[in-house]
C-alpha positions as CSV (number, residue, x, y, z in Angstrom):
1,X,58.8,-67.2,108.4
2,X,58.4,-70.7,106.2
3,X,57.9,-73.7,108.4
4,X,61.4,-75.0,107.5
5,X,63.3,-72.0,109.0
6,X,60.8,-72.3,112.4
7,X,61.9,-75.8,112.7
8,X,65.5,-74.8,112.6
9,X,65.0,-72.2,115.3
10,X,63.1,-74.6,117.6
11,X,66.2,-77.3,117.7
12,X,68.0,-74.2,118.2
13,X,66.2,-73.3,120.8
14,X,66.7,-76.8,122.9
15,X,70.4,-76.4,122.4
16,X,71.3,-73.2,122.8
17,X,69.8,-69.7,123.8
18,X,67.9,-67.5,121.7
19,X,68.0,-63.8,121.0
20,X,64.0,-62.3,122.1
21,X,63.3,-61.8,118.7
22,X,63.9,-65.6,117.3
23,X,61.6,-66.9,120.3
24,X,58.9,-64.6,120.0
25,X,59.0,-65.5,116.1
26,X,58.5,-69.5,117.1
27,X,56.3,-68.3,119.5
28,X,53.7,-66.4,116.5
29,X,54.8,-69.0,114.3
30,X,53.5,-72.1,116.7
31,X,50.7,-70.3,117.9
32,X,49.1,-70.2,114.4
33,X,50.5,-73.4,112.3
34,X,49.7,-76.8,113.5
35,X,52.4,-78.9,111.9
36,X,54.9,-76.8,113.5
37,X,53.2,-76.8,117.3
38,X,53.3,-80.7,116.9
39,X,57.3,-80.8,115.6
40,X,57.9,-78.5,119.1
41,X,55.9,-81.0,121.6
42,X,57.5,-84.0,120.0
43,X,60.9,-81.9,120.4
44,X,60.3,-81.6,124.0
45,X,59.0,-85.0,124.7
46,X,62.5,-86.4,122.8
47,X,64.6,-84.4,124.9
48,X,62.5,-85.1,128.0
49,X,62.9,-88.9,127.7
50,X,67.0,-88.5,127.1
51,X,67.1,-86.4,130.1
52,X,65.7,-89.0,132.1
53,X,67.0,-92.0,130.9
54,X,70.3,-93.6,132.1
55,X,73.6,-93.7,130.3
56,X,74.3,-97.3,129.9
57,X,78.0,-98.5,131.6
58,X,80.1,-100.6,129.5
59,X,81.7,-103.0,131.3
60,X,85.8,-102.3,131.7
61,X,86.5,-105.5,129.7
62,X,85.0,-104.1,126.6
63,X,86.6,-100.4,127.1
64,X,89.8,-101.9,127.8
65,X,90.0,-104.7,124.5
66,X,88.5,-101.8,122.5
67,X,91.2,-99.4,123.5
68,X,93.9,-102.2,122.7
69,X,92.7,-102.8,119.3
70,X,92.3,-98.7,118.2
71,X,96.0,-98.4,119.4
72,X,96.7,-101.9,117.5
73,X,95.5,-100.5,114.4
74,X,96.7,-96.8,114.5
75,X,100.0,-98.6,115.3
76,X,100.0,-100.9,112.5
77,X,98.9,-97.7,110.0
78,X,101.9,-96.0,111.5
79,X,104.4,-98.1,109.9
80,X,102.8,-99.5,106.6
81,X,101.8,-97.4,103.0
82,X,98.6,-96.7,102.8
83,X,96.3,-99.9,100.4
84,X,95.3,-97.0,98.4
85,X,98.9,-95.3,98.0
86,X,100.4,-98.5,96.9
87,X,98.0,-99.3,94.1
88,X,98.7,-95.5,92.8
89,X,102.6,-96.0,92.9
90,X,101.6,-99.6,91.1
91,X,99.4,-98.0,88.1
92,X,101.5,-95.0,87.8
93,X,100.7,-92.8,84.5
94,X,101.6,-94.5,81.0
95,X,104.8,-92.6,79.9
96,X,102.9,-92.1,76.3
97,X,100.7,-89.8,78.4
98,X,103.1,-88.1,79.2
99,X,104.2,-87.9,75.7
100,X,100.9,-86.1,74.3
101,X,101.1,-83.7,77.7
102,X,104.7,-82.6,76.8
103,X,103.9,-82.3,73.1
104,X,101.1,-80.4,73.5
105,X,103.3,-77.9,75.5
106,X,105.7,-77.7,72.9
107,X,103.2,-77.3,70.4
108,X,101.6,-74.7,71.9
109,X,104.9,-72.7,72.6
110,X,106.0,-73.1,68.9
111,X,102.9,-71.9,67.5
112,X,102.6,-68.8,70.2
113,X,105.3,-67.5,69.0
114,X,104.6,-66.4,65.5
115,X,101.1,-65.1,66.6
116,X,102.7,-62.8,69.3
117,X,104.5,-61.4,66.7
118,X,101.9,-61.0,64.2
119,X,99.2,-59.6,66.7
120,X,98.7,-55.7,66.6
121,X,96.2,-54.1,67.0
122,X,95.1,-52.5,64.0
123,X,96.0,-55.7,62.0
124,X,93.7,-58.4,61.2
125,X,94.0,-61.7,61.6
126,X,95.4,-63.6,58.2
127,X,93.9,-67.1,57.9
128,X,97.2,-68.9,58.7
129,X,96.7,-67.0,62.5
130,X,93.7,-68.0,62.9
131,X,94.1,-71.7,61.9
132,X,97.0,-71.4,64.6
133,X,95.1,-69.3,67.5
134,X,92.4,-72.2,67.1
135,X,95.0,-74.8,67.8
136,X,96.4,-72.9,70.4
137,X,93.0,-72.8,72.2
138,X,92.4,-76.2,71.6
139,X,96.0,-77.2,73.2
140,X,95.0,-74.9,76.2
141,X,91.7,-77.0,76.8
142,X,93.4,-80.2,76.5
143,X,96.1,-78.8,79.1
144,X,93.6,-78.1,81.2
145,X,91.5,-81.0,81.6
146,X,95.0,-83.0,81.5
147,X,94.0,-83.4,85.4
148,X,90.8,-84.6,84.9
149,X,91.8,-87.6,82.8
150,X,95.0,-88.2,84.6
151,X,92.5,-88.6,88.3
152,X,89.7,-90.3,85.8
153,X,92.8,-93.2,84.6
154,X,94.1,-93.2,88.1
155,X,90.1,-94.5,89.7
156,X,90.2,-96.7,86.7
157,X,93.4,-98.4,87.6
158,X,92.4,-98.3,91.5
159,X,89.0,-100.1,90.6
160,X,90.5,-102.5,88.5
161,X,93.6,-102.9,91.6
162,X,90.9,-103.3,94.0
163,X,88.9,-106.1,92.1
């Protein structure tokens, strides 16, 4: 077994129980690679030192104030839009965008037609049909990455919101 799966087994190991077979493979492993002996005894001596050290005790003033202010905030969250929320609704997507998107889709429609006519299958493609299957594929690309530029202009506007 590689070093870096060892390791893995041997913080396993001070967690949780091991099957026979995974400890006797740290076991071979340890007993015959140096690096890895050393990353178990510092292991132990880690976990040796939080076993016997204390927990420290916060004093009730501090757990108390804290508690206020969490339920303060989550309060306050409660009742008001999100920063980030109100800066989307602010910069909402240009209506000429939403121009090109809906005459792509149109475009593409219009031009499916005829070809779904004109496809069989023992017919080849005139030049006129391939000219339009070309755009048709090009419309389908720009439909799809439509999301990406819409989230792309949306962190542009929330950058700019947030400066």
């Amino acid at each position: 077994m590689r070093c870096k799966n060892i390791e893995r087994l041997i913080i396993d190991a001070s967690e949780s129980d091991l099957s026979q077979e995974e400890l006797r493979a740290i076991e071979d492993h340890v007993s015959s690679c140096a690096k890895c002996a050393h990353f178990q005894e510092e292991l132990e001596g880690v976990l040796v030192c939080l076993r016997n050290s204390s927990r420290p005790v916060l004093p009730d003033e501090l757990v108390e104030k804290t508690r206020e202010l969490c339920f303060a905030e989550m309060e306050s969250l409660r009742g008001a839009p999100q920063k980030s929320d109100r800066r989307i609704r602010n910069h909402s997507i240009p209506k000429l965008v939403w121009a090109a998107i809906a005459s792509l889709i149109l475009i593409t429609g219009f031009l499916l037609l005829p070809l779904i006519r004109d496809l069989e299958l023992e017919k080849t493609f005139s030049f006129p049909a391939v000219v339009v299957l070309f755009l048709i594929i090009q419309n389908a690309a720009m439909l799809f990455f439509t999301p990406v530029i819409l989230r792309k202009f949306r962190s542009q506007n929330h950058h700019l919101g947030s400066a």
